[in-house]
Every structure is written in C-alpha cells, then in structure tokens.
C-alpha positions in Angstrom: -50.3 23.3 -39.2 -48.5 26.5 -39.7 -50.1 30.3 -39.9 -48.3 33.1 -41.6 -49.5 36.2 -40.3 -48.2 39.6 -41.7 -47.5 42.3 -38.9 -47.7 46.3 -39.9 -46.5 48.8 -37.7 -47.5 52.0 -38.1 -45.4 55.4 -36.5 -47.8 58.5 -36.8 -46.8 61.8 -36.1 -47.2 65.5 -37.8 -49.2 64.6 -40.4 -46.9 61.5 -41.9 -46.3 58.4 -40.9 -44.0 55.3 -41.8 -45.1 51.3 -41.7 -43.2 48.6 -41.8 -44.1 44.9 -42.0 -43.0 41.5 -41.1 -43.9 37.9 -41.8 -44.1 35.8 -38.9 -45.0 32.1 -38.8 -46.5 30.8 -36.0 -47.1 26.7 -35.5 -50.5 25.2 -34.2 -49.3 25.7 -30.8 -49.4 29.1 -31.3 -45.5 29.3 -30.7 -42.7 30.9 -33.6 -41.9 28.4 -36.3 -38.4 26.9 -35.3 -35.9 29.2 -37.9 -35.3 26.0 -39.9 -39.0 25.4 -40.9 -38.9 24.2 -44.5 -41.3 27.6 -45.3 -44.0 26.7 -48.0 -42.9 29.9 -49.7 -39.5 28.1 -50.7 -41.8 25.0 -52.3 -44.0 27.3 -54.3 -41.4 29.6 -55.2 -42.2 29.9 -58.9 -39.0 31.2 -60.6 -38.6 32.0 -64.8 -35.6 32.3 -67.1 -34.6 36.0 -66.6 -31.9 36.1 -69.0 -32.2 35.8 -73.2 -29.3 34.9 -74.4 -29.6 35.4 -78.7 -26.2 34.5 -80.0 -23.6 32.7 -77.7 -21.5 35.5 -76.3 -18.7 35.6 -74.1 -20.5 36.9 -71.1 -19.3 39.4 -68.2 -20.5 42.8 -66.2 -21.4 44.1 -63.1 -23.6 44.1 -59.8 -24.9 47.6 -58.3 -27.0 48.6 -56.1 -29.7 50.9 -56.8 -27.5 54.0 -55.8 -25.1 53.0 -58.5 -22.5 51.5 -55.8 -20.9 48.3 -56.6 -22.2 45.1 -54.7 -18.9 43.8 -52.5 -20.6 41.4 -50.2 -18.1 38.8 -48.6 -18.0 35.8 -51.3 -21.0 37.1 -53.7 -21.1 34.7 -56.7 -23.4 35.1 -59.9 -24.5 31.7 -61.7 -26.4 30.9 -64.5 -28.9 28.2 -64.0 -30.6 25.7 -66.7 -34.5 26.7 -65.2 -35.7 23.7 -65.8 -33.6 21.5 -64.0 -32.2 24.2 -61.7 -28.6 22.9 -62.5 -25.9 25.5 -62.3 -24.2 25.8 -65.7 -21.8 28.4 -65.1 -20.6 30.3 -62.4 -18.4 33.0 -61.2 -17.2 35.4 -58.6 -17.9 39.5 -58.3 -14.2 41.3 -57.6 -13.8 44.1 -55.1 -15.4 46.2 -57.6 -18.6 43.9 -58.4 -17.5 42.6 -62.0 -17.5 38.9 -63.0 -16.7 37.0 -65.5 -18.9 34.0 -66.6 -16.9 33.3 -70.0 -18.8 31.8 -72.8 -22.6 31.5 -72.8 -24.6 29.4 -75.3 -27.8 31.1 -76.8 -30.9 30.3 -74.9 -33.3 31.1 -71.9 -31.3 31.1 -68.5 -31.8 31.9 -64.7 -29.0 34.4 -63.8 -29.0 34.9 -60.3 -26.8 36.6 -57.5 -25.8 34.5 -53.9 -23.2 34.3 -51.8 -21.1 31.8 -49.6 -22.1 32.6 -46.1 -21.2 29.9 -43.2 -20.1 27.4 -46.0 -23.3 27.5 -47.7 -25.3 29.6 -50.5 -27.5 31.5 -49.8 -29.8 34.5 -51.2 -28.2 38.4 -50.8 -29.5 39.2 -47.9 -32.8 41.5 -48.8 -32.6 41.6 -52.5 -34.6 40.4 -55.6 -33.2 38.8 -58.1 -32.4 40.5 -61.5 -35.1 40.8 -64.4 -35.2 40.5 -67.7 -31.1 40.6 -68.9 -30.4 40.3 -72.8 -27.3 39.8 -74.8 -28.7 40.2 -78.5 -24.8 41.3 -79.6 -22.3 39.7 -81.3 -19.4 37.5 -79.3 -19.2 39.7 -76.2 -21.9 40.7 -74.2 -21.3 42.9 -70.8 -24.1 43.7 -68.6 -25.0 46.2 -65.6 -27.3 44.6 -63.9 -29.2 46.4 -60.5 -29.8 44.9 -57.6 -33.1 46.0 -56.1 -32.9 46.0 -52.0 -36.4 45.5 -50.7 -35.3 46.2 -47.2 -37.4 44.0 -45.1 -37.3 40.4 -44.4 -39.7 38.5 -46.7 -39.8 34.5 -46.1 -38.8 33.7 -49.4 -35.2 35.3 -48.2 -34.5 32.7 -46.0 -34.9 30.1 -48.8 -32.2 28.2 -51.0 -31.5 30.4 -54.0 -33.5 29.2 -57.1 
C-alpha cells in the first residue's frame, strides 16, 4: 500500500510569508516510493480533447512561456493525439525560436500536447500544464500562440508518460 502525503512549508517573517509544497509517496514500510513507482496519478489521469479543429486547416504556431519568451527546451516536440485511442496523429518539432509546423489537420476534437525527447524517451515539460482550449475556426491555415503555464513545483502527474 502506498500513502501520498502533501508536505507545506511555510517561511514567516515581517508580516508575509511564502509556502511551498510537495507530494511525497511513502510505501507501507514507511520508506520513499522507489522513483519508478507506476503513481496512481498516471492511471487516473483523466485527459480531454483540448483542441477544436472546425475546418481542416493547415496547422502551425508557437510555444511561450507566460513571459512571452519562446519555449527552446532541448528536443521539445508538439503532437496531436486521437483522445480516444491516445494514438499520435501528427507530430512535429519547435525551432530555436518555438514555432512548429504540424501540416494539415482534419476537422475534429484533438489532444495537442507539448513533450520532449529527454534520455531517448518522451516525457512531459518539465513543470508545465498542458495547453487549454485551442481553436482553428478559419479557413485553410490556422497558426496559433499557444502559452505554456509553469506551475513551478513538482506535482506527481509530472513524472508520468505524456497523455
């Protein structure tokens, strides 16, 4: 049996103070979870199409962060993913400058998500959520700006395989 227990911190001082968190799992020993503990967080992990696609459109755009700076992570890849099946349909990488390029995109409901190649293997950006809500209701070219919100502290579901 596995416990997940959250953990706040608190720093006090001249009338303000700052918390921060952290999930830790602990097993029935009372020991850490060994780090590749298939978390339940990555089998419940309930994900919905986040991109509306009305017409089919030649698709492309760009990755920022929330300061307006261009996501450049080593090997950052976007895909669009059939929900249902979780099948990748279409993939493509960001340049130096975070644009991609998926190419043509059939109307419909999609997952679009961002990941990158770390250690041979795909994996979530590192302390990010995954886009919301994206629609391409234009005629044959749709380019989007998409933000990338950085949560900034390590919540289990990061360390799962993207969805």
């Amino acid at each position: 049996m596995r416990r997940w227990l959250p953990v706040l911190v608190l720093f006090v001082g001249l009338g303000s103070f700052v918390s921060f968190s952290q999930t830790i799992c602990l097993g029935s020993d009372g020991k850490p979870c060994p780090p590749d503990t298939n978390m339940r967080w990555c089998e419940d992990e309930k994900v919905l199409p986040n991109l509306s696609i009305a017409k089919p459109v030649m698709l492309s755009g760009i990755l920022l962060d929330e300061s307006g700076a261009p996501i450049v992570f080593d090997k950052t890849l976007v895909q669009i993913k059939d929900q249902k099946t979780n099948k990748v349909l279409l993939s493509a990488s960001l340049d130096e400058r975070g644009h991609f390029n998926l190419g043509p995109v059939p109307a419909g409901e999609f997952r679009f998500i961002a990941i990158w190649l770390k250690d041979g293997k795909l994996q979530r950006l590192p302390t990010t959520d995954q886009p919301k809500d994206l629609f391409c209701s234009v005629d044959k070219e749709c380019n989007l700006t998409i933000v990338i919100h950085f949560h900034g502290s390590d919540n289990p579901i990061d360390f799962c395989p993207p969805k």
